[in-house]
TIZAFI-346058 format. One record per residue (C-alpha): residue number from 0; residue in three letters; z, x, y. Coordinates in Angstrom, 3 decimals, decimal comma. Each point is the difference from the previous one (the first is absolute). Example, Ala and Ser with C-alpha at 12.3 -4.5 7.8 and 13.67 -1.06 7.14 Angstrom:
num 0 | residuo ALA | w 7,800 | u 12,300 | v -4,500;
num 1 | residuo SER | w -0,660 | u 1,370 | v 3,440;
This chain:
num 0 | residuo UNK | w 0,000 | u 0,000 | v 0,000;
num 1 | residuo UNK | w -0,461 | u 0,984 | v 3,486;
num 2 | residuo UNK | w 2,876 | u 0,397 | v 2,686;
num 3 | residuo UNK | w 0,302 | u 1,606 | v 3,560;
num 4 | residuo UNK | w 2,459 | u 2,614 | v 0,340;
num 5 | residuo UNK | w 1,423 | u 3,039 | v 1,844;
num 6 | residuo UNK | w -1,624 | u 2,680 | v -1,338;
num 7 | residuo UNK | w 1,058 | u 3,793 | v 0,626;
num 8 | residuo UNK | w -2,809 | u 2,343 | v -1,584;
num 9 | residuo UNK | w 1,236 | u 3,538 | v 1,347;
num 10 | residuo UNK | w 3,135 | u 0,514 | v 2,053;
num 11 | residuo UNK | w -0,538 | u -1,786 | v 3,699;
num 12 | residuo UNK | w -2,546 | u -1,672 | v -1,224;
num 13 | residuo UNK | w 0,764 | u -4,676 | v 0,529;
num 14 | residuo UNK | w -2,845 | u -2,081 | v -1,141;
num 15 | residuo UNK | w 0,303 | u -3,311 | v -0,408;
num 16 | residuo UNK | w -2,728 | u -0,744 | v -2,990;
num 17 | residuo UNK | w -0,919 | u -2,324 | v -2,812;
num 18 | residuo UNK | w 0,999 | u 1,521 | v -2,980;
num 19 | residuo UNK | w -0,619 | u -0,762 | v -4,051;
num 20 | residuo UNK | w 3,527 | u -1,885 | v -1,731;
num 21 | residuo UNK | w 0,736 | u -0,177 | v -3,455;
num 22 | residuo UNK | w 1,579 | u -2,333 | v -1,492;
num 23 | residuo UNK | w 3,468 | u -0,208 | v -0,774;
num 24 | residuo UNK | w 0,340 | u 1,570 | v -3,846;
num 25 | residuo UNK | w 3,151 | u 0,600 | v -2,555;
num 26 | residuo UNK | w 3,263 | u -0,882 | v 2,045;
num 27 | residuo UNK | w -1,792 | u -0,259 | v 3,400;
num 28 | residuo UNK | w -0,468 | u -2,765 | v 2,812;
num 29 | residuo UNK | w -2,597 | u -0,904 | v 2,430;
num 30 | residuo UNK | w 1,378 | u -0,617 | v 3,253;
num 31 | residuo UNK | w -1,750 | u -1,908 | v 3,006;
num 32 | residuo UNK | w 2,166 | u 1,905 | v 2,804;
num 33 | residuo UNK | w 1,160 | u -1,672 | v 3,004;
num 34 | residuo UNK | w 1,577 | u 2,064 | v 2,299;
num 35 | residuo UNK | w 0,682 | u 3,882 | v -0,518;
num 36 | residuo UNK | w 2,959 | u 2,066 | v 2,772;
num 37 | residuo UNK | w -1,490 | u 3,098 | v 1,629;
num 38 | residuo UNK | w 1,912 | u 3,005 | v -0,597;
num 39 | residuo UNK | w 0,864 | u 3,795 | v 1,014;
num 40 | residuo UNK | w -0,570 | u 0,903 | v -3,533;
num 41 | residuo UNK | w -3,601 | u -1,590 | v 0,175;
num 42 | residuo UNK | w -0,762 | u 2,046 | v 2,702;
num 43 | residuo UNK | w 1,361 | u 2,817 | v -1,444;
num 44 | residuo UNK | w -2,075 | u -0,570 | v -3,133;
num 45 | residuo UNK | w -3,540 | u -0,498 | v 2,128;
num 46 | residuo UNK | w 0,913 | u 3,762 | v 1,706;
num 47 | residuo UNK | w 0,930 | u 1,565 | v -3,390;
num 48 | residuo UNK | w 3,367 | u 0,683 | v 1,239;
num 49 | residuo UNK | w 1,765 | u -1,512 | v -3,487;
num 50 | residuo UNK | w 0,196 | u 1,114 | v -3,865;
num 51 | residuo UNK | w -3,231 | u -2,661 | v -0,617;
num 52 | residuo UNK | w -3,279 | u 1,126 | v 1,024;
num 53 | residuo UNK | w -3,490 | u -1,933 | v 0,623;
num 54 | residuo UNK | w -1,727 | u -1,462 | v -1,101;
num 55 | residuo UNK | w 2,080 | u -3,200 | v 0,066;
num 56 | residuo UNK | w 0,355 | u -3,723 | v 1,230;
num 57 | residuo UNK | w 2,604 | u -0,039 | v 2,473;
num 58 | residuo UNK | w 3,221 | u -2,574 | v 0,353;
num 59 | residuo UNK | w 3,025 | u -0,685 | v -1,967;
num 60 | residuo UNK | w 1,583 | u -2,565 | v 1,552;
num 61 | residuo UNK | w -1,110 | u -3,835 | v -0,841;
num 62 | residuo UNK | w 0,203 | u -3,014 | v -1,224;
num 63 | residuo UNK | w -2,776 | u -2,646 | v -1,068;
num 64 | residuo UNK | w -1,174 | u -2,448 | v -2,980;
num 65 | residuo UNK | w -0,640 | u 0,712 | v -3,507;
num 66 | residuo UNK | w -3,787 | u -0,756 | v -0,732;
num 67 | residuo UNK | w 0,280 | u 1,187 | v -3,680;
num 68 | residuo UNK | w 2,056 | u 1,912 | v -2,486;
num 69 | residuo UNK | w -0,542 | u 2,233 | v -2,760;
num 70 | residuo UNK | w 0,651 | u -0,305 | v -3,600;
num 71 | residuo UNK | w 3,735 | u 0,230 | v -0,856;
num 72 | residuo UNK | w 0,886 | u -1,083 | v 3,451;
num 73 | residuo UNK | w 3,593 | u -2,119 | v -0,132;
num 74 | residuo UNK | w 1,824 | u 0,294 | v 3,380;
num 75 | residuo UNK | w -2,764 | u -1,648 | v 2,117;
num 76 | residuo UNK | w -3,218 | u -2,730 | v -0,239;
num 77 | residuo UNK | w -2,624 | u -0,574 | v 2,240;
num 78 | residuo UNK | w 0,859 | u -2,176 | v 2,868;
num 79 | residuo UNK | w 3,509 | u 2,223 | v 0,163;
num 80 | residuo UNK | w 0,850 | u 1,582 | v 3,620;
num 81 | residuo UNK | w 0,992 | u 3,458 | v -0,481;
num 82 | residuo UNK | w 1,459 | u 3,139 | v 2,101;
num 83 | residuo UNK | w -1,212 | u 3,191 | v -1,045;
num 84 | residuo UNK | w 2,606 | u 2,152 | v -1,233;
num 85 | residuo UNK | w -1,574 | u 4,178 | v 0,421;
num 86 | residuo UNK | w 2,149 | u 1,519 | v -2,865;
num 87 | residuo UNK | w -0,024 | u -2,166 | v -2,993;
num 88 | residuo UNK | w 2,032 | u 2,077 | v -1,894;
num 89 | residuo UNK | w 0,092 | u 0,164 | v -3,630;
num 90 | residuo UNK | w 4,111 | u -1,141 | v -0,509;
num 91 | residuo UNK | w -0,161 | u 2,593 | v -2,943;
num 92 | residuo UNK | w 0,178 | u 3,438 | v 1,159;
num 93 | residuo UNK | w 3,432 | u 1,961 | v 1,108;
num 94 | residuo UNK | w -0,081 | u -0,710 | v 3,290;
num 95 | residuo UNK | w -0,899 | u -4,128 | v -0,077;
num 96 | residuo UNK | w 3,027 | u 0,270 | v -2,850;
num 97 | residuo UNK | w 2,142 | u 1,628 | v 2,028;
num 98 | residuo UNK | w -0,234 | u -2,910 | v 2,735;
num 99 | residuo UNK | w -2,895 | u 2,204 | v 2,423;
num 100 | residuo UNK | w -3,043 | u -1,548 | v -1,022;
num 101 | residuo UNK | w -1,568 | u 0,850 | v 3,646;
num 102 | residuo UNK | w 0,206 | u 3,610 | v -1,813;
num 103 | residuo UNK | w -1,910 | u -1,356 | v -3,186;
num 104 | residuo UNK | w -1,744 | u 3,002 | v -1,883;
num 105 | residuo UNK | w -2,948 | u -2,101 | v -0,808;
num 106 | residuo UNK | w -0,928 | u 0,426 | v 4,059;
num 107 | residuo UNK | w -1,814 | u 3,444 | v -0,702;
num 108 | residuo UNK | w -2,742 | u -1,290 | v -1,629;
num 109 | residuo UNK | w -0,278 | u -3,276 | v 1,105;
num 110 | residuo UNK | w 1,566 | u -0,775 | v 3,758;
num 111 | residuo UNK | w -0,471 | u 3,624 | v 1,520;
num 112 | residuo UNK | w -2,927 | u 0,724 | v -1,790;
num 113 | residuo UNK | w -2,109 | u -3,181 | v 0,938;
num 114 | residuo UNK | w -0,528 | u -1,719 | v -3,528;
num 115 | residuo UNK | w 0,623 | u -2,882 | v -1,623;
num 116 | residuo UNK | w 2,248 | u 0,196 | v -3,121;
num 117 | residuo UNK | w -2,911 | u 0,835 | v -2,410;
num 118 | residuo UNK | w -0,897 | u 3,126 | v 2,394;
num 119 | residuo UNK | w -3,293 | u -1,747 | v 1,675;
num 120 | residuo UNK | w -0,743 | u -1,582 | v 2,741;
num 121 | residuo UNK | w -1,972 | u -3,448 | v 0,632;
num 122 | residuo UNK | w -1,708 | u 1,193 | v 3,399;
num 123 | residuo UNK | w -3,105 | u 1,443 | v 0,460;
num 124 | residuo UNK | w -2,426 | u 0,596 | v 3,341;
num 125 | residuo UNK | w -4,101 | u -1,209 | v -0,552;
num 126 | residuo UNK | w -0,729 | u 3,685 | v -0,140;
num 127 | residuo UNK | w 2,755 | u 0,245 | v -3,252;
num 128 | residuo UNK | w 2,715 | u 1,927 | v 1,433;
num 129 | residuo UNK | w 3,171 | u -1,162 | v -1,768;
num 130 | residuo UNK | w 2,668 | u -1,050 | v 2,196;
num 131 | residuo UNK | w 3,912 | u 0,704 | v -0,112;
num 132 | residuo UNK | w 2,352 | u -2,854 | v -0,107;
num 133 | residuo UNK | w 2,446 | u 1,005 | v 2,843;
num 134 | residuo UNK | w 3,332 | u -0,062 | v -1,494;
num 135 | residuo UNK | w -0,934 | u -2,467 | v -2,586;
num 136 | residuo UNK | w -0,965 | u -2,344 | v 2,667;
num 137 | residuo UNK | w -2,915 | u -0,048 | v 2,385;
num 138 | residuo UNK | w 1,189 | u -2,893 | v 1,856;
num 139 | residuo UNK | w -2,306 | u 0,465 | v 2,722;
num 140 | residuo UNK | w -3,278 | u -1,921 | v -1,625;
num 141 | residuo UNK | w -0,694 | u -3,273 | v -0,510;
num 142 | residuo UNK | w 0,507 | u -0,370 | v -3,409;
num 143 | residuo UNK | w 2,002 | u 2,843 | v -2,181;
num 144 | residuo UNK | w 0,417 | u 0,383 | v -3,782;
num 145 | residuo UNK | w 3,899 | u 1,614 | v -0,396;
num 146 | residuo UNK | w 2,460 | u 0,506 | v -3,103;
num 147 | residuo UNK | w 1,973 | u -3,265 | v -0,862;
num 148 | residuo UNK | w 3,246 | u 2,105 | v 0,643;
num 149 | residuo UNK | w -1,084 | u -0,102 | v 3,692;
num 150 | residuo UNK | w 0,331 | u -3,969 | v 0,124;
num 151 | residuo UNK | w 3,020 | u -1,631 | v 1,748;
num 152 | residuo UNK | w -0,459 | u -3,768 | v 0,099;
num 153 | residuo UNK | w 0,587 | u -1,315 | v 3,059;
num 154 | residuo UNK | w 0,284 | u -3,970 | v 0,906;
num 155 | residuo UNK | w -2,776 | u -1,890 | v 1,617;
num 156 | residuo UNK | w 1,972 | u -0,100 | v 3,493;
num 157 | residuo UNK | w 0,327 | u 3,625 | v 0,007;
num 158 | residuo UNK | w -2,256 | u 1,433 | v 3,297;
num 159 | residuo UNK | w -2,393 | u 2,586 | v -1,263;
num 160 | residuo UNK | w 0,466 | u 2,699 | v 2,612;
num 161 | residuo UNK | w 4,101 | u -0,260 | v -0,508;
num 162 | residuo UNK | w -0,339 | u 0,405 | v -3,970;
num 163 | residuo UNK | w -2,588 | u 2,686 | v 0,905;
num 164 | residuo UNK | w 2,199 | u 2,412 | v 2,520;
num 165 | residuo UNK | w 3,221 | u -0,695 | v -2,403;
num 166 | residuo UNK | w -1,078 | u 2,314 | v -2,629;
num 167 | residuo UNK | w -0,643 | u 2,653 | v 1,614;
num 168 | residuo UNK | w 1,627 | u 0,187 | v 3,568;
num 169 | residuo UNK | w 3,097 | u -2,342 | v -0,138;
num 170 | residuo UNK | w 1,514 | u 1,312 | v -3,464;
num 171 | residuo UNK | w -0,637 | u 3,622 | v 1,194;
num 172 | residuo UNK | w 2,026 | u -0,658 | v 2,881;
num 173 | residuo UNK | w 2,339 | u -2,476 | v -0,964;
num 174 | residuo UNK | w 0,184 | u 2,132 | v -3,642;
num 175 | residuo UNK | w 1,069 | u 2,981 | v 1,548;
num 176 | residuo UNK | w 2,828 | u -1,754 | v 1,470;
num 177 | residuo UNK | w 1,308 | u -2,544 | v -2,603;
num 178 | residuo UNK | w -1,641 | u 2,311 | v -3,365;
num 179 | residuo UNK | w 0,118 | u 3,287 | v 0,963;
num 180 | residuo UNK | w 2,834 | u 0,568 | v 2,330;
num 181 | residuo UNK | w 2,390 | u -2,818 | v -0,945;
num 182 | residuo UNK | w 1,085 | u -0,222 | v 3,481;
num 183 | residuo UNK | w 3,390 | u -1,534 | v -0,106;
num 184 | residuo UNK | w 0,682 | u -2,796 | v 2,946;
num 185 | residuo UNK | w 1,470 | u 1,522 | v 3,379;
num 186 | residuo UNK | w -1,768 | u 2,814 | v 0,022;
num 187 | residuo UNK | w -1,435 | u 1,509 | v 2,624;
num 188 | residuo UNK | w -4,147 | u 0,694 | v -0,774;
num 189 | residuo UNK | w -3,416 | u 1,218 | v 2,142;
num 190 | residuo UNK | w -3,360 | u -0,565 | v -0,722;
num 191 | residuo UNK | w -2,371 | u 2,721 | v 1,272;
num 192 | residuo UNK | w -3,880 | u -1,792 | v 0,432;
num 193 | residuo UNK | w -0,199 | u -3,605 | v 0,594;
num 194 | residuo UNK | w -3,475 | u -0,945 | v -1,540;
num 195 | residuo UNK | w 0,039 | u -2,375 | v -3,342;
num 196 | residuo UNK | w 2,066 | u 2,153 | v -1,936;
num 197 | residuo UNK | w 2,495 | u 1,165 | v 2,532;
num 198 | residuo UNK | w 0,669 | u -4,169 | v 1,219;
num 199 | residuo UNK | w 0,434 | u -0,659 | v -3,438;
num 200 | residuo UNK | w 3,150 | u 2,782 | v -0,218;
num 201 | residuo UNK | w 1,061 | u -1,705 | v 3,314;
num 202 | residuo UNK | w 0,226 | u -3,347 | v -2,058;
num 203 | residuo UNK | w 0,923 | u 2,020 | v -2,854;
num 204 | residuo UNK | w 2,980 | u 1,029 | v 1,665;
num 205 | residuo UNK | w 0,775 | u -3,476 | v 1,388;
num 206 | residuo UNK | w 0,409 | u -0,940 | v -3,120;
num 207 | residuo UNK | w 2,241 | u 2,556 | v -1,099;
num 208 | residuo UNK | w 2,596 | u -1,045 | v 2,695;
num 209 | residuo UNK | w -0,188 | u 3,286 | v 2,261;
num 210 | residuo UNK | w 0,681 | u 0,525 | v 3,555;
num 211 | residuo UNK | w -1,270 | u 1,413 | v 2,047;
num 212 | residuo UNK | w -3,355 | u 0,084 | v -1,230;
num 213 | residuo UNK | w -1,956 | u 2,446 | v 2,331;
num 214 | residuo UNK | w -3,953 | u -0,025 | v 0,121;
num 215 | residuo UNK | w -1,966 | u 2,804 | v 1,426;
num 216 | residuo UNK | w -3,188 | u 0,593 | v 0,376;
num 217 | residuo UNK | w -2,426 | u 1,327 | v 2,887;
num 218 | residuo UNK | w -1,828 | u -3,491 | v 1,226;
num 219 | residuo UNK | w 1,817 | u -2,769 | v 1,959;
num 220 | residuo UNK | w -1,744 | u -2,518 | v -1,653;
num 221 | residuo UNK | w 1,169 | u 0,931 | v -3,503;
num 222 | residuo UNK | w 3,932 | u 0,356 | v 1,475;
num 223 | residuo UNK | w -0,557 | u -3,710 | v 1,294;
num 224 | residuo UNK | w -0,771 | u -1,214 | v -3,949;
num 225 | residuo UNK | w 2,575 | u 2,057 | v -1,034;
num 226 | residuo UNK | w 2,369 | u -1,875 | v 1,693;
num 227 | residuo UNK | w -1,500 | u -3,167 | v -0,317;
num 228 | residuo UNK | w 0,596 | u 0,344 | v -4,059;
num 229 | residuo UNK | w 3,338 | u 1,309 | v 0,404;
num 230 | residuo UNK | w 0,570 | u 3,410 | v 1,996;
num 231 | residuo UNK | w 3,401 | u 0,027 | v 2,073;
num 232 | residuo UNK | w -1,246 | u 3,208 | v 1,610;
num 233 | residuo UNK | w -3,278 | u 2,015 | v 0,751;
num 234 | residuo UNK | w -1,081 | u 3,748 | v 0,605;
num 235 | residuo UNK | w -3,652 | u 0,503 | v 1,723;
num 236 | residuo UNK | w -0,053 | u 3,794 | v -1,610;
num 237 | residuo UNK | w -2,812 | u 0,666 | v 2,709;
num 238 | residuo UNK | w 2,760 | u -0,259 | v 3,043;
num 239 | residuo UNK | w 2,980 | u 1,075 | v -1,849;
num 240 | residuo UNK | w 1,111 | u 2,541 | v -3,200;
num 241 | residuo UNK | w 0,641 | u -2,421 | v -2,827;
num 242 | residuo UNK | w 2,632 | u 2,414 | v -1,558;
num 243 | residuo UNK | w 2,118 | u 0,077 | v 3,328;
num 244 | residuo UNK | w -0,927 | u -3,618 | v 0,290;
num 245 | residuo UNK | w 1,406 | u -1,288 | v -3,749;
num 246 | residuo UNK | w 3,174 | u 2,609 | v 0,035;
num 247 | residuo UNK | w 0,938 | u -1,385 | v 3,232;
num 248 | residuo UNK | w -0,589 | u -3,752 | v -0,649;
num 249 | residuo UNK | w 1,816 | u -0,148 | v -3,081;
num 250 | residuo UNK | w 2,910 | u 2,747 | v 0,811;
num 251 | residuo UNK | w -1,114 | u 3,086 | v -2,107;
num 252 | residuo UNK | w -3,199 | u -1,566 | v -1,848;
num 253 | residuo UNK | w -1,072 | u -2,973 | v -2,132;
num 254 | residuo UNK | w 1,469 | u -0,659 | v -3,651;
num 255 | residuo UNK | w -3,700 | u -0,124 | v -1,193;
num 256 | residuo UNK | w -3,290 | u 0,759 | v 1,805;
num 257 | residuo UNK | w -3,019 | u -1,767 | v -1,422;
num 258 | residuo UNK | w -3,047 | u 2,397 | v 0,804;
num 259 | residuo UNK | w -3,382 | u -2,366 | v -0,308;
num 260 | residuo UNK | w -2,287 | u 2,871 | v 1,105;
num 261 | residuo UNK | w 0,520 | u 2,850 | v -2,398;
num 262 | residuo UNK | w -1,396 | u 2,975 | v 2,246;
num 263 | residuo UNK | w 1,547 | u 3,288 | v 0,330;
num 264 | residuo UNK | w 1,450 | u -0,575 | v 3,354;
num 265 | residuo UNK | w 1,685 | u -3,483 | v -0,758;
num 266 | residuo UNK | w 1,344 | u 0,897 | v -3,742;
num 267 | residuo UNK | w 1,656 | u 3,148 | v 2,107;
num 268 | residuo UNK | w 0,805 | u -2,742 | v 3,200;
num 269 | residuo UNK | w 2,035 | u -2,330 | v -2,954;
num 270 | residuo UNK | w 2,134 | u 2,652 | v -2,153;
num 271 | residuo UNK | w 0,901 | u 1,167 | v 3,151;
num 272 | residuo UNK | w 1,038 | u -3,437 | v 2,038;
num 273 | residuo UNK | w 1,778 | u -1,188 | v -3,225;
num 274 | residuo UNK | w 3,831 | u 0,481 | v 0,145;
num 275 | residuo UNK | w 1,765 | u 2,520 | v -2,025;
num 276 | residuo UNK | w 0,278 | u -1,052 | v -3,489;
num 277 | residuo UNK | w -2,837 | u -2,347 | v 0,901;
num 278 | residuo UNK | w -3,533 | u -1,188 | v -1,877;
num 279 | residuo UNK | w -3,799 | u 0,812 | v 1,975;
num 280 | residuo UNK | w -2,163 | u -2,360 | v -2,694;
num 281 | residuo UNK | w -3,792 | u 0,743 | v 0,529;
num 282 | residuo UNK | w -2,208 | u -2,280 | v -0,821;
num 283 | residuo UNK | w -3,456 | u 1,142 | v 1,889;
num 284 | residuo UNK | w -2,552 | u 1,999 | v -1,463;
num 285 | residuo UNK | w -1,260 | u 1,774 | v 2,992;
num 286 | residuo UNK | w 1,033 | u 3,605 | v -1,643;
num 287 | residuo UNK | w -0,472 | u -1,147 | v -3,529;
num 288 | residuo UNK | w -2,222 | u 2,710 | v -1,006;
num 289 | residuo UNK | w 1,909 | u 2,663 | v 2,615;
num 290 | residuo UNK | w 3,070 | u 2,545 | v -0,729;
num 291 | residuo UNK | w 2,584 | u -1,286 | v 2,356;
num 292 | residuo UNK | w 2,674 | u 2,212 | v 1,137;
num 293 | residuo UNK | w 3,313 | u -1,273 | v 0,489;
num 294 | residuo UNK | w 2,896 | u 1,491 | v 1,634;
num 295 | residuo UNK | w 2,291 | u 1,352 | v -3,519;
num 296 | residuo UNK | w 3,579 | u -0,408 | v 2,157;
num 297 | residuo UNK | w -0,430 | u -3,802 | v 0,630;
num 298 | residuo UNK | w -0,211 | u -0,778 | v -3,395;
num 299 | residuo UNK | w 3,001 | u 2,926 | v -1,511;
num 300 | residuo UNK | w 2,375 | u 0,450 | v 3,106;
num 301 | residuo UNK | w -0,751 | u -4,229 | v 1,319;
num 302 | residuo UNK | w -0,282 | u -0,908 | v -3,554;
num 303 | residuo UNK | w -2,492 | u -2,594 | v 1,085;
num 304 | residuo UNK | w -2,306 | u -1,345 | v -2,267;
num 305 | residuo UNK | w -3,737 | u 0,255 | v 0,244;
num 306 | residuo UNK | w -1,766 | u -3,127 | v -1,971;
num 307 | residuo UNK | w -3,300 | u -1,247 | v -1,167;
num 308 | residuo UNK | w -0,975 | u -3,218 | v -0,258;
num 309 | residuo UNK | w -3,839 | u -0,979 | v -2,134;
num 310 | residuo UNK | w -0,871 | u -3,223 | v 0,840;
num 311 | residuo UNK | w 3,657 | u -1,156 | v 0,545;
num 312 | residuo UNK | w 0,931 | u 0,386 | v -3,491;
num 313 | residuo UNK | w -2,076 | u -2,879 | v -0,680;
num 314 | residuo UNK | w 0,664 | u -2,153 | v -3,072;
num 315 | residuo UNK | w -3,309 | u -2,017 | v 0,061;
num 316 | residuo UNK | w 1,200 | u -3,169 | v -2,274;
num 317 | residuo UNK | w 3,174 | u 0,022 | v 1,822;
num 318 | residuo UNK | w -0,533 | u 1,048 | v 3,480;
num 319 | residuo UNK | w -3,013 | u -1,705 | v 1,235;
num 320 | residuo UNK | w 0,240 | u -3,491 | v -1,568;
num 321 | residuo UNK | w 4,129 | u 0,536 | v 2,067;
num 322 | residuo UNK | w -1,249 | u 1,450 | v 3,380;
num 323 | residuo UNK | w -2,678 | u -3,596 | v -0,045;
num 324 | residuo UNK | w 2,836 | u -2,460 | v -0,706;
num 325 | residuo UNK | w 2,563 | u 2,203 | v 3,190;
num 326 | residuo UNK | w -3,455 | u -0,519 | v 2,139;
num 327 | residuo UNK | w -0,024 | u -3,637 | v -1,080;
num 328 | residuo UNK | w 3,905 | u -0,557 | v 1,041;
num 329 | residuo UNK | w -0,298 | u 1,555 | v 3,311;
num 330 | residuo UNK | w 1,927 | u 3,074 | v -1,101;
num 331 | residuo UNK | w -3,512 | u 2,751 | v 0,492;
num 332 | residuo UNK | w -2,432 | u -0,892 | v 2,858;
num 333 | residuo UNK | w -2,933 | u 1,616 | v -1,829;
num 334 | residuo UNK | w -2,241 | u -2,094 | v 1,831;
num 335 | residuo UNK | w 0,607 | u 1,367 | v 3,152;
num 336 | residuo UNK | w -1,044 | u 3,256 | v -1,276;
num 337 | residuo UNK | w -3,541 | u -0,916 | v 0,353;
num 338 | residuo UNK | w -0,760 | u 0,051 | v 3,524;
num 339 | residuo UNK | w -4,255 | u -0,072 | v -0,598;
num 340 | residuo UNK | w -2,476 | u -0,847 | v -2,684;
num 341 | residuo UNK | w -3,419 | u 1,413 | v -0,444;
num 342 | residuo UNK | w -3,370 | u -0,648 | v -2,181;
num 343 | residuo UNK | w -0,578 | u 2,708 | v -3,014;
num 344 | residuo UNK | w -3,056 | u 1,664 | v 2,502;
num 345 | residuo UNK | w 2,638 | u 0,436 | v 2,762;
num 346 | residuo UNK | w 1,812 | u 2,074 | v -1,998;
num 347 | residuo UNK | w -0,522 | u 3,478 | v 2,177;
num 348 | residuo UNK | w 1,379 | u -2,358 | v 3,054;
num 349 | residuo UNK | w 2,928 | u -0,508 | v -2,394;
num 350 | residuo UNK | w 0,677 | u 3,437 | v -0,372;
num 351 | residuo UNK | w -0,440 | u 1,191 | v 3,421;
num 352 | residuo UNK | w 2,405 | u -2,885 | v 1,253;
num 353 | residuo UNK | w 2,445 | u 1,038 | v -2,801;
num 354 | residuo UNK | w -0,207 | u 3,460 | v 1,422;
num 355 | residuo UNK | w 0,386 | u -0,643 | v 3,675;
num 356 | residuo UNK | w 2,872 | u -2,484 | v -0,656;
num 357 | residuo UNK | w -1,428 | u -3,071 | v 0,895;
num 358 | residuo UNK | w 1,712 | u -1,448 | v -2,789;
num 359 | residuo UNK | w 2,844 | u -0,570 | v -2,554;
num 360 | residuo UNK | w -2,534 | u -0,969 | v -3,008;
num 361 | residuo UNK | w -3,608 | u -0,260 | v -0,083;
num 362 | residuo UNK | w -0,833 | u -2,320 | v -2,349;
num 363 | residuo UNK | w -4,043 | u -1,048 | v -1,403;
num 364 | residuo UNK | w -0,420 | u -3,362 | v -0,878;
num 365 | residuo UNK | w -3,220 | u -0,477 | v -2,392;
num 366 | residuo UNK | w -0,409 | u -3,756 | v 1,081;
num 367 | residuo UNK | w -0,393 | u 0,894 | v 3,646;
């Protein structure tokens, strides 16, 4: 079958093209997608910057409508809305055992390496160059074939574009704080970068019961959402020293800082805001493929702890059908994460806005 996608042939290299489908085979599911977040890590991916290289179909957040399923197919049936969960893991290894299944040891040859479970892909371009799934996903075409572990039934009243940025943005952000850090209520907590991921910590944290919960970042306009979705203080880092700035507001630095960015100069900006005896979590995968120095005294002589966090220790099963139901009762405002919508051949708009800050989460939306 034929489908339009985002298409990355060589590194910096967006097309938006028709492509060749197959169908859905053994333990796979054709899905009709409806709305698919932009992401950093997309980005990322179309400049080569991350561990999977082109060429590739970007996008691994969405959500959409099962056209067809594959033989041996049990969890879903055509007709089914769905969010796509981008690392089905395989519940059988050592790590999904020991409770970490966003570590599963299946994800080398299937998630990070861009294949489906059988080690193909279904994507091909008219002039037969095979086509990576991106992690297992591909969410940015208009119809994807994906591994039935990546299917999270959703009900019919669930919005597209929230089921969409909640597997990827809000459970890395809201993860790092409930999963990963177990912050414990009345503690004191700063979120460096206030873009999807970064809002969702804010919330994350809101949850958790801590106060103050500080937001910094460099653009007004992302401080002003921050607070909206539940800041109690701010830090423009372009006016003012964020270290000085968090040490100060919080008497001697925050029980927990929540680094969304992941760059050299921020994962060095949180270890050294954070309290002694304190946690820096780092979530963002701006450094990801970088040595990072760190200063060897904060961590013996402070004893304070330096943290990651992949994907917010996401449990899919668990997690994602949850962090749907808290949006549903008012308790997450996921919605308000997505502050513009775009059709699949506006994607480089997407990207550029996403870069300049224009907004909290891009989001396409395949029936616009």
């Amino acid at each position: 079958m034929r489908t339009r996608a985002a298409v990355v042939r060589e590194p910096g290299r967006l097309t938006i093209e028709e492509i060749e489908l197959d169908p859905p085979g053994d333990g796979e599911v054709l899905v009709a997608m409806k709305a698919a977040g932009v992401c950093h890590s997309d980005l990322h991916t179309l400049r080569g910057e991350l561990r999977m290289q082109p060429p590739l179909v970007l996008g691994h957040e969405g959500a959409g409508v099962v056209e067809a399923v594959g033989t041996g197919i049990t969890r879903v049936a055509p007709g089914d809305h769905v969010m796509v969960n981008w690392l089905p893991a395989d519940e059988t290894c050592p790590s999904c055992l020991r409770g970490q299944p966003n570590l599963c040891q299946r994800f080398a040859s299937t998630t990070f390496a861009g294949k489906l479970l059988d080690g193909t892909s279904r994507m091909r371009t008219d002039d037969d160059v095979e086509l990576k799934h991106y992690l297992t996903a591909s969410t940015m075409s208009e119809r994807m074939v994906l591994m039935e572990d990546s299917m999270i039934p959703i009900s019919d009243d669930t919005p597209f574009d929230v089921a969409a940025i909640t597997a990827c943005a809000v459970v890395t952000g809201v993860g790092a704080v409930i999963n990963t850090a177990k912050v414990p209520a009345g503690s004191s907590a700063a979120v460096i970068g206030c873009g999807g991921i970064g809002l969702s910590m804010v919330q994350g944290c809101q949850l958790a019961g801590c106060n103050p919960i500080i937001a910094v970042d460099v653009l007004p306009e992302k401080l002003a959402w921050a607070t909206e979705l539940g800041a109690t203080h701010t830090v423009d880092a372009s006016q003012a020293d964020p270290v000085a700035a968090l040490q100060e507001l919080t008497g001697g630095g925050p029980d927990y800082v929540f680094d969304s960015v992941g760059s050299a100069g921020t994962i060095s900006q949180a270890l050294s805001a954070t309290r002694p005896g304190g946690e820096a979590v780092i979530a963002g995968l701006h450094s990801v493929m970088s040595e990072v120095s760190v200063f060897a005294a904060s961590l013996i002589l402070q004893n304070k702890t330096l943290r990651g966090s992949f994907a917010g220790s996401l449990r899919p099963r668990v997690d994602l059908p949850m962090l749907i139901d808290m949006w549903k009762a008012g308790r997450l405002q996921t919605d308000k994460l997505i502050t513009k919508t775009y059709a699949l051949d506006e994607l480089a708009q997407a990207f550029e806005d996403m870069e300049a800050g224009r907004v909290a989460r891009g989001v396409i939306a395949f029936d616009s």
